[in-house]
Chimera marker file (.cmm) of the C-alpha trace (Angstrom):
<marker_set name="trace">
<marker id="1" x="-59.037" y="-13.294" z="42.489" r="1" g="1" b="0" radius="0.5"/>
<marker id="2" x="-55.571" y="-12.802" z="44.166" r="1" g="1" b="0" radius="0.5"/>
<marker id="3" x="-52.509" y="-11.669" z="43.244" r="1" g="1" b="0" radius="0.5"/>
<marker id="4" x="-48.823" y="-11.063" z="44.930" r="1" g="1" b="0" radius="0.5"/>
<marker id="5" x="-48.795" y="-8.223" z="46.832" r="1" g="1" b="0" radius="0.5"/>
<marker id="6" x="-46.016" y="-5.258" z="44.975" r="1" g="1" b="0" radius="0.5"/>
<marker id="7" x="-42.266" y="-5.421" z="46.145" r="1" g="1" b="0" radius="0.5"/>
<marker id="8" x="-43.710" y="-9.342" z="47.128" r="1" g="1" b="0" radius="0.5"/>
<marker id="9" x="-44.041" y="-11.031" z="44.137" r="1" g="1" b="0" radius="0.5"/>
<marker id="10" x="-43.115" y="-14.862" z="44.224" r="1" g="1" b="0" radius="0.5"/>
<marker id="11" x="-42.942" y="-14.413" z="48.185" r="1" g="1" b="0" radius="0.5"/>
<marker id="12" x="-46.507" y="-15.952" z="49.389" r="1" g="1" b="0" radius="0.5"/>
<marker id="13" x="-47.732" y="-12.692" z="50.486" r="1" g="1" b="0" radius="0.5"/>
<marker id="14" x="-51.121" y="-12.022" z="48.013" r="1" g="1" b="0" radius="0.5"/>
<marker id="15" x="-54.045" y="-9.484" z="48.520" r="1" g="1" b="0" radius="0.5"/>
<marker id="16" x="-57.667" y="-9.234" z="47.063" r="1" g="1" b="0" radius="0.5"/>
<marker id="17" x="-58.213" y="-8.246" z="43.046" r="1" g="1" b="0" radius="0.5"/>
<marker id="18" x="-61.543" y="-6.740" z="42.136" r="1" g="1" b="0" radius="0.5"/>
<marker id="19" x="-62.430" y="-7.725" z="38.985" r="1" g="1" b="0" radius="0.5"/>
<marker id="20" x="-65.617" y="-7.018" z="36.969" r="1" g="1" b="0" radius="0.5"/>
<marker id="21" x="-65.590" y="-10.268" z="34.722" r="1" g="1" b="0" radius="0.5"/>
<marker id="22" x="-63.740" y="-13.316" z="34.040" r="1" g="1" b="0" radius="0.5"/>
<marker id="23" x="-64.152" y="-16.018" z="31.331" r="1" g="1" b="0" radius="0.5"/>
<marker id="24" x="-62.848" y="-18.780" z="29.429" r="1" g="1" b="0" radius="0.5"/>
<marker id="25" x="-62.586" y="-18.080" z="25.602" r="1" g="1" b="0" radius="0.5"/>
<marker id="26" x="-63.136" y="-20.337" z="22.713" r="1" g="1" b="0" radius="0.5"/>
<marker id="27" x="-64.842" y="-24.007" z="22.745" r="1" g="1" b="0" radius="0.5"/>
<marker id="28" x="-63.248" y="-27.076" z="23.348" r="1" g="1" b="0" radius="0.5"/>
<marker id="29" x="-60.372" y="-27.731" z="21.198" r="1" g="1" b="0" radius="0.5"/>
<marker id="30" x="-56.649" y="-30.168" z="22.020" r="1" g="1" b="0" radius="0.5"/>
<marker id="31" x="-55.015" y="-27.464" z="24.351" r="1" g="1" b="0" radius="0.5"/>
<marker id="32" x="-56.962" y="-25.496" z="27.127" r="1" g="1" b="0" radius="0.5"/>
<marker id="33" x="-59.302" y="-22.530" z="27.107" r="1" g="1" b="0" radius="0.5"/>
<marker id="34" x="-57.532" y="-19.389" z="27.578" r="1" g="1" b="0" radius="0.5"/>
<marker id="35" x="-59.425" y="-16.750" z="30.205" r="1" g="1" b="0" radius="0.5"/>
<marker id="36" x="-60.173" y="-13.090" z="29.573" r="1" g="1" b="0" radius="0.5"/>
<marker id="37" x="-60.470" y="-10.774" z="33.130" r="1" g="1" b="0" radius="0.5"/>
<marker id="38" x="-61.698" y="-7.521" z="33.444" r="1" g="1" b="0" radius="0.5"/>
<marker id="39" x="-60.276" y="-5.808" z="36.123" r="1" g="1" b="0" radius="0.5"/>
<marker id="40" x="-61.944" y="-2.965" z="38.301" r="1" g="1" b="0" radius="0.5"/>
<marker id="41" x="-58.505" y="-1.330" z="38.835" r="1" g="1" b="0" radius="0.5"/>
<marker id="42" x="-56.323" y="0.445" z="36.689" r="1" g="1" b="0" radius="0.5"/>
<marker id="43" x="-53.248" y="-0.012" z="39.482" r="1" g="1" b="0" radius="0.5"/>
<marker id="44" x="-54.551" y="-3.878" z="39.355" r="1" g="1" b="0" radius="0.5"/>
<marker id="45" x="-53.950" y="-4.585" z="36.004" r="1" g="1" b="0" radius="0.5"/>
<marker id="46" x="-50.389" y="-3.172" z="35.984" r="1" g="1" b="0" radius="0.5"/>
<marker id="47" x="-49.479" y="-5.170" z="39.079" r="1" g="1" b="0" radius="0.5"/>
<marker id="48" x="-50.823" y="-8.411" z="37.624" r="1" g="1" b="0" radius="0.5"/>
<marker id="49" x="-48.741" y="-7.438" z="34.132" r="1" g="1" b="0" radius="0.5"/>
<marker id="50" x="-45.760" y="-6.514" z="36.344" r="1" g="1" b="0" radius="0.5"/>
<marker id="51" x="-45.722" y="-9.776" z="38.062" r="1" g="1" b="0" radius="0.5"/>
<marker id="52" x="-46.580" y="-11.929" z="34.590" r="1" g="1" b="0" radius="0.5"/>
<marker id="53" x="-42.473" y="-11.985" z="34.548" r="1" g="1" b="0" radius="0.5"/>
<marker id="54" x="-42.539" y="-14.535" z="37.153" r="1" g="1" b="0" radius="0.5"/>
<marker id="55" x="-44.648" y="-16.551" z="34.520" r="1" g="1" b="0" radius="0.5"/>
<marker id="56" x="-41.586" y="-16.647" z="32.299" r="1" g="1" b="0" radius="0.5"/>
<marker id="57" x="-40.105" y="-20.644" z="31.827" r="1" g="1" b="0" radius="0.5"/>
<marker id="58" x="-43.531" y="-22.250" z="32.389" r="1" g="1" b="0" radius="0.5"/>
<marker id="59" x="-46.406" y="-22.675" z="30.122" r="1" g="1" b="0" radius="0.5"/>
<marker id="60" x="-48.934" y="-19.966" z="31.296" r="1" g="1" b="0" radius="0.5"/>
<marker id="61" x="-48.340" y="-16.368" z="30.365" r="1" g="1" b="0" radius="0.5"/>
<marker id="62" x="-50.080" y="-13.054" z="30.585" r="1" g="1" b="0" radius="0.5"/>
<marker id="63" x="-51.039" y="-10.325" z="27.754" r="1" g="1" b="0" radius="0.5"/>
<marker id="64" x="-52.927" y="-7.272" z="27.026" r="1" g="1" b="0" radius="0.5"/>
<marker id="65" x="-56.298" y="-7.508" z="24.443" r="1" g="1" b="0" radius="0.5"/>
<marker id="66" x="-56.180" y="-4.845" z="22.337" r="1" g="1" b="0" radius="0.5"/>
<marker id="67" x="-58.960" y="-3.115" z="19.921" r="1" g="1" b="0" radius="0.5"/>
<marker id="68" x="-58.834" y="-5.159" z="15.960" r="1" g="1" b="0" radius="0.5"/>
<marker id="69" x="-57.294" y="-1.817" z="14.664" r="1" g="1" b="0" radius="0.5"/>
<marker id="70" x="-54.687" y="-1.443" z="17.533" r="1" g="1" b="0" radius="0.5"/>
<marker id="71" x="-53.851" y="-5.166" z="17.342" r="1" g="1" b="0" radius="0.5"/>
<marker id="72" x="-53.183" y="-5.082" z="13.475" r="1" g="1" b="0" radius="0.5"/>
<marker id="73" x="-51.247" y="-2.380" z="13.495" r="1" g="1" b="0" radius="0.5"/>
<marker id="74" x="-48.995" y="-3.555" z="16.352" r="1" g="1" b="0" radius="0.5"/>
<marker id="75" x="-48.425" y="-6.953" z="14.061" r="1" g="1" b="0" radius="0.5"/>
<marker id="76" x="-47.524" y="-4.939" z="11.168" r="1" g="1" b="0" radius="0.5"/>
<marker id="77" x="-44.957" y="-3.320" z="12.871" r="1" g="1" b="0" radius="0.5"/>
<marker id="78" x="-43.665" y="-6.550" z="14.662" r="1" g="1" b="0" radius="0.5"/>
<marker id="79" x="-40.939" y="-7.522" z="11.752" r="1" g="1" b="0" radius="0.5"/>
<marker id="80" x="-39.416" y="-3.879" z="12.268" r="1" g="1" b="0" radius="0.5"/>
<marker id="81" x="-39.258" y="-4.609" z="16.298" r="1" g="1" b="0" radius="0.5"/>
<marker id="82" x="-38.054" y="-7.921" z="15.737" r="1" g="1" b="0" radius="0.5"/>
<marker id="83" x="-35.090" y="-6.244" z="13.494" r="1" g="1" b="0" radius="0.5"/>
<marker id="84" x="-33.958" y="-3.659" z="15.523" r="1" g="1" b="0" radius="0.5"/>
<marker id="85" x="-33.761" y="-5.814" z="18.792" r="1" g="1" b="0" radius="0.5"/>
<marker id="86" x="-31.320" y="-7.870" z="16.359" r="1" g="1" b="0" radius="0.5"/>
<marker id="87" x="-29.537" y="-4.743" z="15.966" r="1" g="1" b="0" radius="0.5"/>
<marker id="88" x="-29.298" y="-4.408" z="19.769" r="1" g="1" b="0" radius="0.5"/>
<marker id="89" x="-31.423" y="-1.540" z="19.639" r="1" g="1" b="0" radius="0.5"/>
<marker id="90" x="-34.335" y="-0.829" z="22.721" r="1" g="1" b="0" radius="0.5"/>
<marker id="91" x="-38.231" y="-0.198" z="21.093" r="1" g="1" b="0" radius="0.5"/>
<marker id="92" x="-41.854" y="0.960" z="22.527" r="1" g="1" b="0" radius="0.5"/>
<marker id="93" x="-44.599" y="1.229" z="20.830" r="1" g="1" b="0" radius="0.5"/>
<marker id="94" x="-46.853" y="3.410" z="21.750" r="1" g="1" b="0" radius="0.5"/>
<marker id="95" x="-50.061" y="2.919" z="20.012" r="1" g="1" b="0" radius="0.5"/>
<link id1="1" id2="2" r="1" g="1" b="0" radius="0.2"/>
<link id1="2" id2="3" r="1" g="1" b="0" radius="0.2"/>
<link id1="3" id2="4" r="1" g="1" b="0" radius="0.2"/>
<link id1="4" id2="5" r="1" g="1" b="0" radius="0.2"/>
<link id1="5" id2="6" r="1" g="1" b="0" radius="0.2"/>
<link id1="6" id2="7" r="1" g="1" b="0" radius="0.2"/>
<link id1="7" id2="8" r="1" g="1" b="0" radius="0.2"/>
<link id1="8" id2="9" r="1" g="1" b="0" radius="0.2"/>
<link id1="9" id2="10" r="1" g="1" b="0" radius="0.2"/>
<link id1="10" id2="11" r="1" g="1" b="0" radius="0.2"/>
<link id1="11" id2="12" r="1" g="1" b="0" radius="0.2"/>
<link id1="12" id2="13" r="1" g="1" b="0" radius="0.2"/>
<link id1="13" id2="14" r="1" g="1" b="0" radius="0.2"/>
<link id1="14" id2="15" r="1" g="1" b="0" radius="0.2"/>
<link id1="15" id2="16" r="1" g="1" b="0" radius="0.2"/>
<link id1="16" id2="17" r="1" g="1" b="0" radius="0.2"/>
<link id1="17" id2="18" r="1" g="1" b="0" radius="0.2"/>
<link id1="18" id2="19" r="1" g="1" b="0" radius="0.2"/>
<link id1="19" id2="20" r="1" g="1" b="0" radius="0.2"/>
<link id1="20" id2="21" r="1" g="1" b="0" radius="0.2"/>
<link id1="21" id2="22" r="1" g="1" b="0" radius="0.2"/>
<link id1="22" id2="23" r="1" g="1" b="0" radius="0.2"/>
<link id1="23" id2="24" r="1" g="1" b="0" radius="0.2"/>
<link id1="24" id2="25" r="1" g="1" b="0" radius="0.2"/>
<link id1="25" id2="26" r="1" g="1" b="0" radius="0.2"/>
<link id1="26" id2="27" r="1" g="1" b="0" radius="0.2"/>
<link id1="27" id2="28" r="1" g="1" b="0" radius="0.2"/>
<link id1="28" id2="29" r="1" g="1" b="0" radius="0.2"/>
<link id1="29" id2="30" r="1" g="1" b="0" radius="0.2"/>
<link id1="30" id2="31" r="1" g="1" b="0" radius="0.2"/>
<link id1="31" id2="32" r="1" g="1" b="0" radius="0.2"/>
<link id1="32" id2="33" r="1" g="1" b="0" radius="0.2"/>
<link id1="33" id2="34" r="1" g="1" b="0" radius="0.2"/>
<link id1="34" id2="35" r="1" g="1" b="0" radius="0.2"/>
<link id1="35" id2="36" r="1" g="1" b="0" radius="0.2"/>
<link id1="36" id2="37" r="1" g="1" b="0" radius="0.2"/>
<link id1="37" id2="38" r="1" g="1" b="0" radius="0.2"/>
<link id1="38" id2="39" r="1" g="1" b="0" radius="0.2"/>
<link id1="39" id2="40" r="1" g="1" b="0" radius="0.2"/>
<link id1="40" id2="41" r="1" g="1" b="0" radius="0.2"/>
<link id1="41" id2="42" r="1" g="1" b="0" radius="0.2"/>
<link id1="42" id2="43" r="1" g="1" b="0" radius="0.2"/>
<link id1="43" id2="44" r="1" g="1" b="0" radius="0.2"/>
<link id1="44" id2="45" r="1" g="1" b="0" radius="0.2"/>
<link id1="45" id2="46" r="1" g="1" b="0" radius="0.2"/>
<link id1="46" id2="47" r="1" g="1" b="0" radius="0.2"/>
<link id1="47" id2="48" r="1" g="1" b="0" radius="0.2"/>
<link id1="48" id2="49" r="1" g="1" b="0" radius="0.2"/>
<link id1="49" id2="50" r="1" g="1" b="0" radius="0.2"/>
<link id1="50" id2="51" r="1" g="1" b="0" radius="0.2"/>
<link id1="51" id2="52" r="1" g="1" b="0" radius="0.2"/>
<link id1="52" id2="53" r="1" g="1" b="0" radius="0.2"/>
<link id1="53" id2="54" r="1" g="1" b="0" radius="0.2"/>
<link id1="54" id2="55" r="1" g="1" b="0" radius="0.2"/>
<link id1="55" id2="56" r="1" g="1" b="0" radius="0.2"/>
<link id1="56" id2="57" r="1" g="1" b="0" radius="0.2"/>
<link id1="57" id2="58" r="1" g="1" b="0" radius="0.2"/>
<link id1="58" id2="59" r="1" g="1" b="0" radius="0.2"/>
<link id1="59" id2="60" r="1" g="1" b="0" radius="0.2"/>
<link id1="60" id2="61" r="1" g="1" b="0" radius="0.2"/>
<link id1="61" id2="62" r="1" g="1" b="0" radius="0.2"/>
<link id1="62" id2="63" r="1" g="1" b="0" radius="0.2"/>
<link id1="63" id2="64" r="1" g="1" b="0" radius="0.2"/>
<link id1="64" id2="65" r="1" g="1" b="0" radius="0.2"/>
<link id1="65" id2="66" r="1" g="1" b="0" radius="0.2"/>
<link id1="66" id2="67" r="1" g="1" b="0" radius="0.2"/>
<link id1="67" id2="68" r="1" g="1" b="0" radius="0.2"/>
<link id1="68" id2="69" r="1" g="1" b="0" radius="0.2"/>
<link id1="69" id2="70" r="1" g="1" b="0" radius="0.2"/>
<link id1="70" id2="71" r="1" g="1" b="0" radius="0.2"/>
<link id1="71" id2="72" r="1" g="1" b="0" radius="0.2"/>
<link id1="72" id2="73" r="1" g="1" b="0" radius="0.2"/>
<link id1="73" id2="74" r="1" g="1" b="0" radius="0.2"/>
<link id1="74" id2="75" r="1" g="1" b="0" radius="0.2"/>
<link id1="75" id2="76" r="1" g="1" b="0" radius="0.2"/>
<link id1="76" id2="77" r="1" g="1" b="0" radius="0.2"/>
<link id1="77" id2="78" r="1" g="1" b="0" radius="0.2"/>
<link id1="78" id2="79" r="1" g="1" b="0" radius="0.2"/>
<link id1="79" id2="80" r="1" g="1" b="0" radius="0.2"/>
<link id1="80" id2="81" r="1" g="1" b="0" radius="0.2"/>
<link id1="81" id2="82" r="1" g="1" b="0" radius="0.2"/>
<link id1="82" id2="83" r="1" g="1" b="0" radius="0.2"/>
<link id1="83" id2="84" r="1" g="1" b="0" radius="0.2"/>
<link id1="84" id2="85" r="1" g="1" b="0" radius="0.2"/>
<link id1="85" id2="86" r="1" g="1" b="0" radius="0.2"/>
<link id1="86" id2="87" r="1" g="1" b="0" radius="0.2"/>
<link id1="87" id2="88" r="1" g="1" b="0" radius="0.2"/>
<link id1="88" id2="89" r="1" g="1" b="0" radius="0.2"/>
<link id1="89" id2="90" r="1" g="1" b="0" radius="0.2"/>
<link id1="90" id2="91" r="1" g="1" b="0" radius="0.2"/>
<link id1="91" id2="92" r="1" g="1" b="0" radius="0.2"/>
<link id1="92" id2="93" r="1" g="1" b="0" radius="0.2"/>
<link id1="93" id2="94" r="1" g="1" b="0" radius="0.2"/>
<link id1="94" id2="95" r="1" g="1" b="0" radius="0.2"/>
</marker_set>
């Protein structure tokens, strides 16, 4: 696996990713698979987050898989979020 080097992103430069597994999710269905990686690296997952901005305007993105109990509670505070930012305010969660 590969990724853009930091301070390089976009720029051709890429170096080596160890990761510890990758697969497709889900069975065949009308729009494609999505895949799940493991990474080895702590520092390699945050560069490969921190360059998923360069994703933005095309049809592949990047996101974090988090526990059931950490992923409901993020959705159930998602309408609150989405209010605020309408109120031009700045949130993190930190679950």
């Amino acid at each position: 696996m590969f990724a853009p080097s930091a301070g390089e992103a976009g720029h051709g430069t890429e170096r080596r990713i160890i990761s510890q597994r990758v697969h497709r999710i889900g069975g065949n269905r009308s729009h494609p698979r999505s895949i799940e990686a493991k990474l080895s690296l702590v520092n390699d997952r945050e560069n490969v987050r921190k360059s998923s901005r360069n994703l933005r305007e095309t049809n592949y993105y990047v996101s974090e898989q988090f526990q059931k109990d950490v992923a409901d509670r993020r959705r159930s505070l998602m309408p609150a979020f989405r209010k605020a930012r309408a109120d031009g305010k700045r949130c993190l969660s930190q679950l």
